[in-house]
N, C-alpha and C positions, 0 to 999 in steps of 0.2 A: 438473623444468623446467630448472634449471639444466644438467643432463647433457646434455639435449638441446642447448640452446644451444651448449655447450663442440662437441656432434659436428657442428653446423650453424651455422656463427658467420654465415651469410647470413639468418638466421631470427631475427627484434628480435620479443621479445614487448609488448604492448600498454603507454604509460607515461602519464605526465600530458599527455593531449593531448586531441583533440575526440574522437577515439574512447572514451578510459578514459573519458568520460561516462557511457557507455551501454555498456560491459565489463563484465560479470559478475565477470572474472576478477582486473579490479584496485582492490584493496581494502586496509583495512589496518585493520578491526576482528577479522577473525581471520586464518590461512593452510590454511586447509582448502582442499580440491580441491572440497570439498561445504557451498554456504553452507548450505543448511538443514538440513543434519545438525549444523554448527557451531552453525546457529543454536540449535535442540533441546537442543543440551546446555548451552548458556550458560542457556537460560530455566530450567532442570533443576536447576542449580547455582543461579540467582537463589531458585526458590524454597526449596533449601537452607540460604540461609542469611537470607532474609529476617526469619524470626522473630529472629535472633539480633541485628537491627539495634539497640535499645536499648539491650541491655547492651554489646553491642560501643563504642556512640560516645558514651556518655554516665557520667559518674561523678559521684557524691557531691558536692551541691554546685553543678553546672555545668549552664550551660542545655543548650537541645537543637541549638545551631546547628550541630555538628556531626552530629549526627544529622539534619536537615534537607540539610546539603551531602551528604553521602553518597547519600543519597534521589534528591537531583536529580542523580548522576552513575549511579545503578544507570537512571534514566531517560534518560541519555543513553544509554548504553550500549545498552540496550535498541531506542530509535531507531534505532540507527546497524546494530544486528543484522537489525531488519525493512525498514530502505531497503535491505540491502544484498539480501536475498531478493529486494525488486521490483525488483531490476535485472534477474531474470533475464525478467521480462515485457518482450515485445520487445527482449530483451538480441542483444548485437554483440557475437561475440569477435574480437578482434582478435590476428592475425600477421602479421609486421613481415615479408613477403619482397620478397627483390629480382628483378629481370628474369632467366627462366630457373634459378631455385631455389625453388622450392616453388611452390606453388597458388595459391590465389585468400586476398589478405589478410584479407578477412572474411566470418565464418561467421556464421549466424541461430540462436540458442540452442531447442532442438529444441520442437515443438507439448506435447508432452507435459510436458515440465520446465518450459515456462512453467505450464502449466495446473495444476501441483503445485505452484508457487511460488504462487497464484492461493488454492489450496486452503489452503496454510500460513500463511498472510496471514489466509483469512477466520479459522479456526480458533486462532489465536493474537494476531496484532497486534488486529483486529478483536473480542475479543471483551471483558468486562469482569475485568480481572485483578483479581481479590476481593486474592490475596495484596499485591497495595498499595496497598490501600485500605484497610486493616486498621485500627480505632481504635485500638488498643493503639499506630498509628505513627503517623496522621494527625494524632489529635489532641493530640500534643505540640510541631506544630510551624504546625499552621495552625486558624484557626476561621472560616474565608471560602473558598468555592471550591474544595473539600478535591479534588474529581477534577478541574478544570480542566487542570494540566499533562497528563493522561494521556489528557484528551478532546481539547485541541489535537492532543496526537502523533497520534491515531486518524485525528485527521481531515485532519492534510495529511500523511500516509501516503495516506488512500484520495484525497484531491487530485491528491496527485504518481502514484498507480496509473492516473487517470482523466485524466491533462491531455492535450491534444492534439498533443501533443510523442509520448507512449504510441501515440497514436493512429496518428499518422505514421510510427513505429517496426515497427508491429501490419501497416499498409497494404506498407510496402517489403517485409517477407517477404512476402504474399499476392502482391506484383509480380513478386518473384522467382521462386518456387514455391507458385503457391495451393493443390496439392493437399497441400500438408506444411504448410501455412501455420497459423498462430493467428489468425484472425480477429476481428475487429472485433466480430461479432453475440457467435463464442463467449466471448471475451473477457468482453463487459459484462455476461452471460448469468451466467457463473461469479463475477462479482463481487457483482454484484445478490444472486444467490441465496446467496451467502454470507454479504451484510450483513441481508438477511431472513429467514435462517434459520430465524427463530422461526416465521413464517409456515406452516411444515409441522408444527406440535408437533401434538398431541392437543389440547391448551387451551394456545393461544399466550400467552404473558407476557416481555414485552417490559419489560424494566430501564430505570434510569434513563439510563444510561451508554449504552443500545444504540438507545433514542430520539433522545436527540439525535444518535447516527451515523447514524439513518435521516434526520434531520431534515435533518442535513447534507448525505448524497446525494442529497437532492431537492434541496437548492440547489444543490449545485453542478452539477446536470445542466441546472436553470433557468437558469442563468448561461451556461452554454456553448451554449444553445439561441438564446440572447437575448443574445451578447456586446453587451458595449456598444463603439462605434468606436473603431478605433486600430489601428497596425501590433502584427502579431501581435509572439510574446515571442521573441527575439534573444540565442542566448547566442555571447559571443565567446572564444575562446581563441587567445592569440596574434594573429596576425595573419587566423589562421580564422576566418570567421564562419559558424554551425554552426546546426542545429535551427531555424531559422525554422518553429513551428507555428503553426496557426489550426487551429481546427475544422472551417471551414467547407470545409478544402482534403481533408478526409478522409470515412470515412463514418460519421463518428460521429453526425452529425444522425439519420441513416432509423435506426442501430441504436438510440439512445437513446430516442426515439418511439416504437421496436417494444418496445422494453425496461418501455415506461412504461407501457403497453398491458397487457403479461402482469402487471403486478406489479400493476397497478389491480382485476387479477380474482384473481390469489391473495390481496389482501387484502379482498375483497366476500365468498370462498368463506371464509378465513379468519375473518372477524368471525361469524361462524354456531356457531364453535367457543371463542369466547374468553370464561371469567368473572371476568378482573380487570379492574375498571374503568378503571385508567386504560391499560392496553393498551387499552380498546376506544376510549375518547375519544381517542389517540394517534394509531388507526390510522383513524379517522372525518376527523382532521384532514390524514392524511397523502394520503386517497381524495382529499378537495377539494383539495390543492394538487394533485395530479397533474391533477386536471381541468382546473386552472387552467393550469397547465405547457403541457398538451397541444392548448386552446384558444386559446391565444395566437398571433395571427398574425405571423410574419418571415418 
């Protein structure tokens, strides 16, 4: 990158601005050219040395707080590796050119790389990481809530995947180019079915960890169905005032209804094949709020 710039000095790559918001390209958890490769081998390396976390922070003697702060910085890390993957969903690359040197400033990060970004998300952020959740670590330093930090991050990862800022991002490529476009339907499509996963097993069983992320994508689809009043969310940078979304300005309502639809009969077709009981009460509870969801007049 650098090379280039030195042969193109008209050509300013993407920095802290309203664009680096929504840039794939600008980051500073790793410098890979490939966040999910970078990402893959961070998680690779996490589980390498996760067993070794005991002995490494703790000696003879001393409690576990440092074993504790450690824990909660391998979990930031970790955050900061899978937000930086959902940039590439409705990701903007941005290049800095000037009048009559280069092209057009910003590019739409391709259908297919989002939709693998999409896939690496349900497959890894979204699923339940047993390696840290391990008694041998949890319970030397917590006996309350022992997966809460790692169900928070689940869920405003799939938050920030789903908000309507996403949606508005999803909508300007389809404006641009709808035949290359990532759409909206496929979009919630490859999300949904990545957080319900289970729903195609042989005998579905649904964890504790993977309940409350389903628990959670129904509220938060109810929420954005039913906002309650007020100017949408406003982010400023500078003197830009940037990303003004609402739901209502996209097509997230008709996708999320059609969305709510198919997943109401995958899991009617699914409950015929499930024998752990609390999968089946789970997904009994989750049938009625969709109905609920779906019945609601706005």
């Amino acid at each position: 990158m650098a090379a280039k710039q030195m042969e193109e000095p008209w050509l300013r790559f993407g920095g802290e601005d309203g664009p680096a918001t929504v840039d794939p390209t600008v980051k500073t958890e790793n410098i890979s050219s490939d966040t999910m490769e970078a990402t893959a081998l961070g998680l690779k390396n996490l589980n390498r040395v996760i067993d070794m976390l005991p002995s490494a922070t703790t000696q003879l003697g001393e409690d576990f707080s440092l074993m504790q702060e450690t824990y909660k910085t391998i979990l930031t890390h970790r955050r900061n590796w899978f937000n930086a993957v959902s940039l590439l969903v409705g990701g903007v690359m941005e290049n800095r050119t000037l009048g009559g040197r280069g092209s057009e400033s910003f590019t739409r990060v391709p259908r297919d790389k989002q939709r693998e970004a999409v896939k690496f998300l349900s497959e890894n952020a979204f699923t339940t990481p047993r390696n840290l959740l391990q008694p041998a670590i949890i319970n030397r330093f917590k006996y309350y809530g022992v997966a809460d930090d790692v169900m928070s991050q689940q869920k405003t990862l799939m938050e920030s995947l789903l908000s309507a800022r996403r949606f508005k991002l999803l909508m300007d490529g389809e404006v641009l180019d709808a035949e290359t476009a990532y759409t909206a339907l496929q979009f919630l499509s490859d999300v949904q079915n990545g957080i319900w996963a289970e729903l195609k097993e042989k005998q579905p069983a649904v964890d504790v960890l993977r309940r409350g992320l389903q628990r959670g994508y129904l509220e938060h689809l109810k929420q954005e169905l039913s906002p309650k009043e007020g100017a949408p969310a406003i982010i400023s940078v500078g003197e830009e005032t940037i990303l003004a979304a609402n739901s209502r300005a996209t097509d997230f309502r008709g996708v999320a209804r059609h969305a709510l639809k198919e997943l109401a009969g995958q899991i009617t077709e699914a409950q015929t094949r499930v024998q752990e009981p609390t999968t089946r009460v789970h997904l009994a509870d989750c049938q009625r709020e969709i109905e609920l969801i779906l019945s609601t007049k706005k």
